[in-house]
C-alpha positions as CSV (number, residue, x, y, z in Angstrom):
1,X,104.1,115.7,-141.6
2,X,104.7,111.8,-142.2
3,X,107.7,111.3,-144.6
4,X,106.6,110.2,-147.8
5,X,109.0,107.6,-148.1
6,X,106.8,105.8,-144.9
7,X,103.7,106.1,-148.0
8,X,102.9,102.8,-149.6
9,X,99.5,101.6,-150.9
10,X,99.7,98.3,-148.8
11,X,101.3,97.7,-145.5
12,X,101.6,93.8,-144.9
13,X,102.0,92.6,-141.2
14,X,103.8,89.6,-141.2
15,X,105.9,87.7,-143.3
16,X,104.9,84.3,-143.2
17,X,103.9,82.3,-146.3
18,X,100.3,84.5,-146.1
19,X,101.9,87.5,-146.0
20,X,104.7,86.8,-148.8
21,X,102.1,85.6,-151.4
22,X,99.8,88.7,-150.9
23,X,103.0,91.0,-151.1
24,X,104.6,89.5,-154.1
25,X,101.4,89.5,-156.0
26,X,100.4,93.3,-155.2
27,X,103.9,94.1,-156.0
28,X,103.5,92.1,-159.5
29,X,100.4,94.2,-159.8
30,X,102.3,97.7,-159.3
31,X,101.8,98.6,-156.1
32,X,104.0,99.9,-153.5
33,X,104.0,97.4,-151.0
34,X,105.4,97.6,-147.2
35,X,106.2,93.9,-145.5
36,X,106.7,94.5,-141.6
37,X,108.0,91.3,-140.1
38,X,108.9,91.1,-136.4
39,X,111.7,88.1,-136.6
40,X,114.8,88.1,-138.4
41,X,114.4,85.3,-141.1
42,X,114.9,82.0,-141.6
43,X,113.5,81.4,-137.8
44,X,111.5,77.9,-136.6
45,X,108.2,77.1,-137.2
46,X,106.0,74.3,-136.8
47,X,104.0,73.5,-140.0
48,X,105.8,71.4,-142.1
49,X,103.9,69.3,-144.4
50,X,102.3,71.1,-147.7
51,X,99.1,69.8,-149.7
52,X,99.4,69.2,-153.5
53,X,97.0,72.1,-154.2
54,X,99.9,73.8,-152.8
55,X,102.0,73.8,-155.7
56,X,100.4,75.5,-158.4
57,X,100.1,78.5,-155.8
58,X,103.7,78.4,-155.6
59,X,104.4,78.4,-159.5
60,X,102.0,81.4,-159.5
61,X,105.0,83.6,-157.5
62,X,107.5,82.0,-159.2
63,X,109.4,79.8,-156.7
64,X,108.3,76.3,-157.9
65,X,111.5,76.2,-159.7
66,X,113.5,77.6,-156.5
67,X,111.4,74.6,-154.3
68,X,113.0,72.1,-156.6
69,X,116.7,73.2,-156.3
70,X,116.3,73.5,-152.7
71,X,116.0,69.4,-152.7
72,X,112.4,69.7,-150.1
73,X,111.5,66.2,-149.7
74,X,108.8,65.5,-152.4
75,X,105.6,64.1,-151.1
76,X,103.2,62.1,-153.0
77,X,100.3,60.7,-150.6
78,X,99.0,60.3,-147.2
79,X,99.2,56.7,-145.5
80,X,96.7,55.8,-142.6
81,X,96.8,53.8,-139.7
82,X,93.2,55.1,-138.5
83,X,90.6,53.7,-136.3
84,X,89.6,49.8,-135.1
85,X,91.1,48.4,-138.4
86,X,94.5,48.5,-137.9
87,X,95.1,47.9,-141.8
88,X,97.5,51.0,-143.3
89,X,95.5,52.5,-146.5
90,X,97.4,55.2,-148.6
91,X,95.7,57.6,-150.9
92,X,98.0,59.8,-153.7
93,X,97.6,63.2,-154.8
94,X,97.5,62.3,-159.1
95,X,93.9,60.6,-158.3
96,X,93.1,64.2,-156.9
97,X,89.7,65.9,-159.0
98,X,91.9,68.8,-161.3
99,X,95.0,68.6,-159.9
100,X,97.6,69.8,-161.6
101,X,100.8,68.3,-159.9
102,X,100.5,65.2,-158.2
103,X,103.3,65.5,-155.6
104,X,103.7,68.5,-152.9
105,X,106.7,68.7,-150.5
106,X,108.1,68.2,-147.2
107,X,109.3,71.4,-146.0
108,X,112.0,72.8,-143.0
109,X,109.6,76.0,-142.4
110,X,112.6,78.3,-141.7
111,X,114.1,77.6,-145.3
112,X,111.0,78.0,-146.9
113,X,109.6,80.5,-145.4
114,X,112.7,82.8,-145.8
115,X,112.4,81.5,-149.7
116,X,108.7,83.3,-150.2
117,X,109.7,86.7,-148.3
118,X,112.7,86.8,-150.0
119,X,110.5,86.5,-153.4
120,X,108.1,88.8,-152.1
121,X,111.1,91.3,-151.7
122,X,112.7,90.3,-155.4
123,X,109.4,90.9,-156.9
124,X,109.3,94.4,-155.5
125,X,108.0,94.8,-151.8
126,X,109.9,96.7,-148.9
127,X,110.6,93.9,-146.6
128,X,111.7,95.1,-143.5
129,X,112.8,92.0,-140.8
130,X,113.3,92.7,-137.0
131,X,110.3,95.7,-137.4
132,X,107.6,94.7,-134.9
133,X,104.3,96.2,-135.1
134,X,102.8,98.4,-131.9
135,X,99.7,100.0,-132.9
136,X,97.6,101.1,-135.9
137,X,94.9,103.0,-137.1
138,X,92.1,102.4,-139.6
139,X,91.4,105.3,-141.5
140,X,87.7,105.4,-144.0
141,X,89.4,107.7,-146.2
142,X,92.1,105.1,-147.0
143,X,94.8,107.2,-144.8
144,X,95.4,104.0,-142.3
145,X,99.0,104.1,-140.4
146,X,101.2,101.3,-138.8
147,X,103.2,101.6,-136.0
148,X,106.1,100.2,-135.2
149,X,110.0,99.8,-133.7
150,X,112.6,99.3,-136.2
151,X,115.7,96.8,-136.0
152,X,117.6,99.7,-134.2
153,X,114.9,100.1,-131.6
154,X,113.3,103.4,-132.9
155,X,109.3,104.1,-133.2
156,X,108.3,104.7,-136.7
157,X,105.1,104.9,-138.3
158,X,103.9,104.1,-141.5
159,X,100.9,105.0,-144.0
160,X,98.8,103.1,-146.4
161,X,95.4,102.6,-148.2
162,X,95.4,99.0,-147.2
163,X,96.3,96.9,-144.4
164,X,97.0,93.3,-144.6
165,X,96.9,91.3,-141.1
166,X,99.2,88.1,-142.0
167,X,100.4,88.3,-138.4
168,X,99.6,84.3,-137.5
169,X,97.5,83.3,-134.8
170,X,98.2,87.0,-132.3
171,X,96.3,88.8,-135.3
172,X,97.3,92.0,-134.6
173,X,94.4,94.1,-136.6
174,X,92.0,90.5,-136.3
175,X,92.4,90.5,-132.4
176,X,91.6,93.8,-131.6
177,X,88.6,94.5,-133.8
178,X,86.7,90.9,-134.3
179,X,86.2,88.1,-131.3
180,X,88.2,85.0,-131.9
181,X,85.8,82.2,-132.2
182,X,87.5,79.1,-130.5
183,X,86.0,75.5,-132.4
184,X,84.0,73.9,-129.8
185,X,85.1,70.8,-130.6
186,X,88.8,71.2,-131.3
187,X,89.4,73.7,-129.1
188,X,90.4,71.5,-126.0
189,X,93.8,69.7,-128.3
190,X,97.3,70.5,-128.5
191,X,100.3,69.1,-130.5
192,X,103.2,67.4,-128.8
193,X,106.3,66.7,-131.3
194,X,110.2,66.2,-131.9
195,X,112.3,65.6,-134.3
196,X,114.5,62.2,-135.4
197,X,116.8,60.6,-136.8
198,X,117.4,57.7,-139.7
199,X,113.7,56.9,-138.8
200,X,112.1,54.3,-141.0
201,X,110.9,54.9,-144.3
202,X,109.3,53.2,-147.3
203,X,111.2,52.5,-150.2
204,X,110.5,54.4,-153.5
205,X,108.1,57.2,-154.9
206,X,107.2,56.6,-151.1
207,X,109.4,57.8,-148.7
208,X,108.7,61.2,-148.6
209,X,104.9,60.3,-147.5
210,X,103.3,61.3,-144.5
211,X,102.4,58.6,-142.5
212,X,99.1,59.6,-140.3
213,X,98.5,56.6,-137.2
214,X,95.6,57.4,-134.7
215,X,95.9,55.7,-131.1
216,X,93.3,55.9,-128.0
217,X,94.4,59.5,-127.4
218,X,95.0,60.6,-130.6
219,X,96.8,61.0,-133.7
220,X,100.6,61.2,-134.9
221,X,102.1,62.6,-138.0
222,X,105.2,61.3,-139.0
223,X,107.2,63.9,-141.7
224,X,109.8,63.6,-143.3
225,X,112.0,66.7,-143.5
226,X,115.7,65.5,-145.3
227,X,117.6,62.3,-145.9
228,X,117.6,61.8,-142.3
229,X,115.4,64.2,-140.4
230,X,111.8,63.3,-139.6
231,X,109.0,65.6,-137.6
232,X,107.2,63.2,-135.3
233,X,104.3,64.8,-133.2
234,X,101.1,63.7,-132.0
235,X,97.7,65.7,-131.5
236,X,95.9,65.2,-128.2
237,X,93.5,66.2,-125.7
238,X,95.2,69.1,-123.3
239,X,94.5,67.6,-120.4
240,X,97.3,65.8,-120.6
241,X,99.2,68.6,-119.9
242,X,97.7,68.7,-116.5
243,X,97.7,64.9,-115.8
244,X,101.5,64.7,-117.0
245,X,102.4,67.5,-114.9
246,X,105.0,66.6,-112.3
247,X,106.1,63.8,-114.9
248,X,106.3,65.7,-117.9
249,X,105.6,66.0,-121.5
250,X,108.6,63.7,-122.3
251,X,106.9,60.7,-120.4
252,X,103.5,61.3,-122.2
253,X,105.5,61.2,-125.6
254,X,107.4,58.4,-125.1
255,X,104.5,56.7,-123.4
256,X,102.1,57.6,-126.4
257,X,104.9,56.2,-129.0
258,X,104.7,53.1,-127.6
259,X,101.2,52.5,-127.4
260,X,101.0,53.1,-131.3
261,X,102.8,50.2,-133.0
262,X,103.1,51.2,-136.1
263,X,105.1,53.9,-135.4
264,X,107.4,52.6,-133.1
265,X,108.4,50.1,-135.5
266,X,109.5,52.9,-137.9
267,X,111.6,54.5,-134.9
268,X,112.9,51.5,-133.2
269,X,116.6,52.4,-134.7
270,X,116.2,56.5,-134.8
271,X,117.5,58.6,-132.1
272,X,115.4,61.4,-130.9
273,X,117.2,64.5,-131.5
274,X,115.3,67.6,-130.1
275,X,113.7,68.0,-126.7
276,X,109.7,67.8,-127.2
277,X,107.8,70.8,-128.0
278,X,104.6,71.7,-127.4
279,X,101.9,74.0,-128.8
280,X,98.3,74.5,-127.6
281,X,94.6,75.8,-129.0
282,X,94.9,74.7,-132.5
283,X,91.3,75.6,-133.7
284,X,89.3,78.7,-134.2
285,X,88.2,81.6,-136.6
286,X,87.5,84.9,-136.0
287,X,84.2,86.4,-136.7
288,X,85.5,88.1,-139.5
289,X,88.4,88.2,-142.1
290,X,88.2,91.5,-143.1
291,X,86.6,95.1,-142.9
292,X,86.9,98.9,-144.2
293,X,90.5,99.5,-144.5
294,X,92.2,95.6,-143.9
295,X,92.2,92.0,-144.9
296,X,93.4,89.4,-142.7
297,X,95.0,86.3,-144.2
298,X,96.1,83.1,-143.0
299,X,96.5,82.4,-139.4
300,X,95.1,85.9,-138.4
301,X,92.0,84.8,-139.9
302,X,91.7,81.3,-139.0
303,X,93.5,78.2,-137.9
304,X,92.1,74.2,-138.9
305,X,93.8,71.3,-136.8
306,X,96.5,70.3,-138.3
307,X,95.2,66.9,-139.8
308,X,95.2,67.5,-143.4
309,X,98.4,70.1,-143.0
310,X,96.5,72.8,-144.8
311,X,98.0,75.7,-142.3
312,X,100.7,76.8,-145.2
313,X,97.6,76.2,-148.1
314,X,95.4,78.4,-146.5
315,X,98.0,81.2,-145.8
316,X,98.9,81.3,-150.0
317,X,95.2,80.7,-150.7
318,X,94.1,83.6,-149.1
319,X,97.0,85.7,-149.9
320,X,96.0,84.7,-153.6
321,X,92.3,86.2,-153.0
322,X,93.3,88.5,-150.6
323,X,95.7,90.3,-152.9
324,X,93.0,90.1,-156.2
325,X,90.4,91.9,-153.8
326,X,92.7,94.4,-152.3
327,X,93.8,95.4,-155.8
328,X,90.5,95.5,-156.9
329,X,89.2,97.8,-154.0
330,X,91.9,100.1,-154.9
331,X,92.2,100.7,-158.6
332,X,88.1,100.0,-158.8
333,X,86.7,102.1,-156.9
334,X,83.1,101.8,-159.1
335,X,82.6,98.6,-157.5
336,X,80.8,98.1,-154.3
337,X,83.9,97.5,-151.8
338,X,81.6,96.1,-149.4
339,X,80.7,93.3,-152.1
340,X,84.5,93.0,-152.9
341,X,85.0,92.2,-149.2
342,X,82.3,90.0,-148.7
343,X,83.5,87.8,-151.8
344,X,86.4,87.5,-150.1
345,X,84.8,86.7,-146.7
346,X,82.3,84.1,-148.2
347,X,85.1,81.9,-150.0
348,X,87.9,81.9,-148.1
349,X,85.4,80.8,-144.7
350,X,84.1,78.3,-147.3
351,X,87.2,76.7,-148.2
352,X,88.0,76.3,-144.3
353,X,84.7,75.2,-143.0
354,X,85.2,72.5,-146.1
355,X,88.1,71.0,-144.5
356,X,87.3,71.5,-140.9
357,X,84.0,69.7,-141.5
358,X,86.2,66.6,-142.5
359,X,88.3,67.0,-139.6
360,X,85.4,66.5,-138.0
361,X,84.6,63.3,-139.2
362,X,87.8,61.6,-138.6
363,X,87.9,62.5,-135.2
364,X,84.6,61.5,-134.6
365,X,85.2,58.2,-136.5
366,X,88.7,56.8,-135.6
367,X,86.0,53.6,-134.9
368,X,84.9,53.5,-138.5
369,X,86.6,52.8,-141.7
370,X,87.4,54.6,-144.7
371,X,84.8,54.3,-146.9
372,X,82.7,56.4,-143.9
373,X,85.0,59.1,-144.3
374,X,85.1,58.7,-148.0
375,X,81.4,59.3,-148.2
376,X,81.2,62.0,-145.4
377,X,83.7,64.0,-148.1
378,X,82.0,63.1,-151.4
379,X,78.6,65.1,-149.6
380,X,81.2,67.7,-148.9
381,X,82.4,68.3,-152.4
382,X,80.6,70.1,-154.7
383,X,80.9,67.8,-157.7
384,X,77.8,65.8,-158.3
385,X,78.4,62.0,-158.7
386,X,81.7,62.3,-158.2
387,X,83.3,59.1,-156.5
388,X,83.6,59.0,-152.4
389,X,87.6,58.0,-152.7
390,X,88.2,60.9,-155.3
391,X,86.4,62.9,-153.0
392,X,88.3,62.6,-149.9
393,X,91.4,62.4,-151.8
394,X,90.8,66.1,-153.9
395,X,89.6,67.2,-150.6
396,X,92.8,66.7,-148.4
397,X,95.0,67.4,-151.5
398,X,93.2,71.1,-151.6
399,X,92.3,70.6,-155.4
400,X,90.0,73.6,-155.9
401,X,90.1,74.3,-159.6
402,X,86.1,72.3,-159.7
403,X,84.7,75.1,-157.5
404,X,82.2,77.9,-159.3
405,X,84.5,80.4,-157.7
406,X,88.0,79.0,-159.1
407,X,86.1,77.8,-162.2
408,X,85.3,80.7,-163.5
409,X,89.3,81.4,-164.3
410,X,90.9,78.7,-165.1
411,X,92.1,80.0,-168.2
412,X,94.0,82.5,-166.6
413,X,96.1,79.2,-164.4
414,X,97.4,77.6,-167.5
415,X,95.0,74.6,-166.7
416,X,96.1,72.0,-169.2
417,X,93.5,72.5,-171.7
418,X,92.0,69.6,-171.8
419,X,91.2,68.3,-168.3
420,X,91.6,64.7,-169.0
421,X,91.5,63.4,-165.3
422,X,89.1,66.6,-164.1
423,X,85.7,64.8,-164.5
424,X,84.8,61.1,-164.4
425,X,84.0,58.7,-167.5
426,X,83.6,61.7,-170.2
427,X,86.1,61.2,-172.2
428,X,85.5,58.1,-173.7
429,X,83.5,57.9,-176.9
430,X,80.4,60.4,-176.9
431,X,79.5,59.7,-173.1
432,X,78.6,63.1,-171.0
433,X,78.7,61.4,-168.0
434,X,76.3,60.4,-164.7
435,X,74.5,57.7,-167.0
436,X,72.8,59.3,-169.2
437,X,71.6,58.0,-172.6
438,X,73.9,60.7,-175.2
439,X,71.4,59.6,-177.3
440,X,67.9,60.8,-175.4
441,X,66.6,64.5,-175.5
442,X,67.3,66.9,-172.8
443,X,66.0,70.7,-171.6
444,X,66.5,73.3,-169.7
445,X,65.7,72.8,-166.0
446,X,62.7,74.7,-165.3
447,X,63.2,76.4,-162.2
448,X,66.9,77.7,-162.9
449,X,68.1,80.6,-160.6
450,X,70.9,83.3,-161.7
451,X,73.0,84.6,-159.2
452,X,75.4,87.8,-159.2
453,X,78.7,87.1,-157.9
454,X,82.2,88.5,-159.0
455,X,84.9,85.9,-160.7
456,X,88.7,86.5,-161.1
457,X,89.7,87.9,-164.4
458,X,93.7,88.2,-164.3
459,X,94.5,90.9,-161.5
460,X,91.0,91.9,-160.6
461,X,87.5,90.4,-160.0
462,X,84.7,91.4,-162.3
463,X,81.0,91.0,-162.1
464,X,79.8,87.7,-163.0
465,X,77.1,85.2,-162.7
466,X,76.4,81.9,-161.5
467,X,73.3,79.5,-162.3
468,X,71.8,77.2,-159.6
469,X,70.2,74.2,-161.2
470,X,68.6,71.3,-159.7
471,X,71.3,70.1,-157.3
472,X,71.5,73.4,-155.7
473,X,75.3,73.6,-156.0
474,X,76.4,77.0,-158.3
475,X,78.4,76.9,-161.5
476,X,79.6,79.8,-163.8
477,X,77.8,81.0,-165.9
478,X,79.6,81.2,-168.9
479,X,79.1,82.3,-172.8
480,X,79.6,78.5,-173.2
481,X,76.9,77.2,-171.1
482,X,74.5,79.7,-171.8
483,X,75.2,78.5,-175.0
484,X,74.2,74.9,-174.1
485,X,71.5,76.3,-172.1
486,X,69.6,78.0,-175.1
487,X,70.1,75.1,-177.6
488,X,68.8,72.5,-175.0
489,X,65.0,72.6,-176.3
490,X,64.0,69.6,-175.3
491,X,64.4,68.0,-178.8
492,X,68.3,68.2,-178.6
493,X,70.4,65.2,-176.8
494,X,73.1,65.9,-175.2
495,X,75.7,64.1,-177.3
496,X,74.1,67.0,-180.1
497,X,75.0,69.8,-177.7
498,X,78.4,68.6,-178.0
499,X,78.5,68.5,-181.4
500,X,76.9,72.3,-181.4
501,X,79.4,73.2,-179.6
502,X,82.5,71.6,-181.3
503,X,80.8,73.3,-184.8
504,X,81.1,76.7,-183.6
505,X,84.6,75.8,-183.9
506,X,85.1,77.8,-180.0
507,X,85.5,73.8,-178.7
508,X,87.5,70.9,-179.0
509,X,85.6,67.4,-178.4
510,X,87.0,67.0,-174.9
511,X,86.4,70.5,-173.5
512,X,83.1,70.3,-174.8
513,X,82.2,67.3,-173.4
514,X,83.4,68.8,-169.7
515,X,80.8,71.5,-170.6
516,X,77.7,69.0,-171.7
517,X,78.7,67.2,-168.6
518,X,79.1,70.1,-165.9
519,X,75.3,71.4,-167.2
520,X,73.9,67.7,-166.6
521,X,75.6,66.9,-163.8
522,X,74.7,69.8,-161.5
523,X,71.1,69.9,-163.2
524,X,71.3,72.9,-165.3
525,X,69.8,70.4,-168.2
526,X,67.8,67.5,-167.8
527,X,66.0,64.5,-169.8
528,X,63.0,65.3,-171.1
529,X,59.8,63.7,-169.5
């Protein structure tokens, strides 16, 4: 009979940023939560540049406060030295669509890693370092065990309802049940870096910035880490490992540095400090992120070339929804768990097909100029008319609050109430935005469509809906827009829907505004004809 101090109702494998954030919040939610991590923390890993949409994920677990003491290098855009046109451009995270901070950090990953599992453990899971996992079993009934050798070298096994895979790229439950799906076109590129010393660095606010140069192989990142640490690497084709062979990787580095200009200049006083590392297959997702009895998270779900450093933002995203759905499956067991599952499935493969569509581009493009890759994310967003520079820039900054899936709650994220710099030109006089007259009459687009979907209310998802308008895009349906949805009659305008709104005395002027304007601007209401 299994001792009933090896019970829990999750049993996290891994304890990397993925696996931390789903612990901590299933602990927050009451449950008895296992964490079974096969290093001894803090221990190296690549991965050291975080996105702004980062940030509020970490004030969510309570660490934001912790990141700031810790003195991380704060990072407030993304410079680029990218194709023919040698010209640097920088974009900043505060022009992001809804973010909330405009900075992210820098991070030494064996710091802050150790920081989130030693949350996860403060916040009530059993973390157990040095305990590597050596089998399991997925059980219908909810009676799945783990095993695995403890730090003393003894077999043990656990039990649980639910297994989390947050084992990284082996994906220990992922590899054995689903095919890994290698990108095609990514699949072929490796990562080649080191680390230095009193490199060069802009002055001011930005210092901390990563600094992004492609060459005719290539791209670099340059990362600042401390006062005087900074992660240089480069991404590459891995046929250079073969060509470089008798050589070596150290030749191809230093050969690489020199044909990129830019960035030997910002290294032609800094003393390399560590030999060069290298890492191959960066790109692939496996066919699925879940199934009856386990979730995968992070990188035992999928991995993005490291271009827009969302590795770490992926990992807390999907901790974040993986640990809402597991708690839902388990104390809701009325709700279709096969729905649950593919709610999960659907966004978090959305949000990473997102961002490796714009990897894409950029590799495909290092000949074009900005405004290409601007555009290329504006049709990638799902805000209609917004601008193609806000577009890339929310998109690489992992600002997600827009999206109908995120939308639906942003109560529950302390959203500042108002979202002044969420949606362009609306706040200003009566305007509702995209160009139309406030003044003319508006209806209801004919041929609406009503969806059922699930949104996140606190700890759990409910069923919800969404409504598809003209643009095709889907947006909550809330009691506010059905609201503006019933009084748009075709002799209303839209400036009146606002002041409808703002009478019932539910709305102030600006958030009803940003509800006039999401219903026009994804053609939920039109002008009358």
């Amino acid at each position: 009979m299994l001792d009933k101090s090896w019970q829990y109702d999750v049993i996290v494998i891994g304890g990397g940023p993925g696996g931390a954030m789903t612990a901590t919040l299933l602990a927050d939610y009451g449950k008895k939560v296992l964490v079974l991590e096969s290093a001894r923390f803090p221990r190296y890993h690549i991965g050291e540049s975080l996105i702004a949409g980062t940030v509020d994920l970490l004030r969510r677990i309570g660490v934001l406060d912790r990141m700031e003491e810790a003195g991380f290098v704060k990072k407030y855009g993304v410079q680029w030295v990218w194709g023919e046109n040698r010209e640097p451009w920088t974009v900043y995270f505060k022009d992001a669509l809804t973010m909330v901070y405009g900075y992210t950090y820098q991070v030494e990953r064996g710091r802050f890693d150790k920081m989130l599992l030693d949350n996860a453990a403060e916040h009530g899971a059993d973390v157990r370092e040095e305990h590597k996992v050596v089998d399991f079993d997925l059980a219908a009934d909810g009676g799945s065990t783990v095993d695995f050798v403890d730090s003393t070298g003894t077999r043990r096994q656990a039990r649980a309802r639910w297994i989390v895979d947050a084992s990284g790229q082996g994906g220990v439950v992922s590899n054995r049940l689903h095919k890994r799906e290698w990108d095609p076109f990514l699949k072929k590129n490796m990562a080649v870096w080191s680390y230095w010393k009193n490199a060069e660095r802009p002055a001011g606010r930005d210092a901390g910035n990563t600094f992004l140069p492609s060459f005719e192989d290539g791209w670099w990142w340059f990362i600042p880490l401390s006062d005087e640490v900074t992660s240089v690497g480069m991404v590459v084709d891995t046929g250079a490992l073969q060509e470089y062979r008798d050589s070596g990787m150290d030749a191809y580095y230093a050969k690489c540095l020199a044909a990129t200009p830019e960035l030997a200049a910002r290294l032609r006083d800094a003393e390399q400090v560590e030999d060069v590392h290298v890492a191959r297959d960066w790109s692939y997702a496996f066919e699925r992120f879940s199934g009856d009895g386990y979730i995968a998270v992070g990188d035992a779900a999928c991995f993005i070339d490291p271009l827009f450093s969302t590795g770490v933002h992926l990992a807390l995203l999907s901790g974040f929804l993986g640990a809402v759905t597991i708690n839902t499956i388990l104390d809701k067991t009325e709700i279709d768990r096969h729905k649950v599952l593919d709610f999960y499935e659907r966004t978090y493969r959305a949000e990473f097909t997102r961002l490796r569509d714009q990897v894409y581009v950029l590799y495909s493009g290092q000949g074009g100029g900005k405004e290409s890759y601007f555009w290329h994310a504006r049709n990638k967003f799902e805000v209609p008319g917004i601008a193609p520079e806000k577009a890339f820039i929310s998109l690489i900054a992992g600002a997600f609050a827009h999206r109908p899936w995120y939308g639906r709650y942003l109560d529950q994220l302390d959203i500042p109430s108002t979202l002044r710099d969420a949606i362009e030109d609306i706040f200003s006089g009566n305007s509702t935005g995209i160009g139309v007259d406030p003044g003319d009459p508006v209806c209801k687009y004919r041929e609406i469509v009503v969806n059922d979907d699930f949104a996140i209310d606190g700890k759990y998802l409910r069923a919800s809906q969404s409504v598809v308008g003209s643009v095709g895009v889907p947006l909550a349906l809330t009691p506010a827009m059905e609201s503006v949805l019933a009084m748009a009659d075709g002799s209303t305008s839209s400036a009146d829907l606002v002041d409808r709104l703002i009478e019932t005395g539910d709305h102030q002027p600006d958030p009803a505004r940003r509800i006039v304007h999401e219903a026009l601007s994804y053609g939920l209401i039109v002008p009358r004809t």
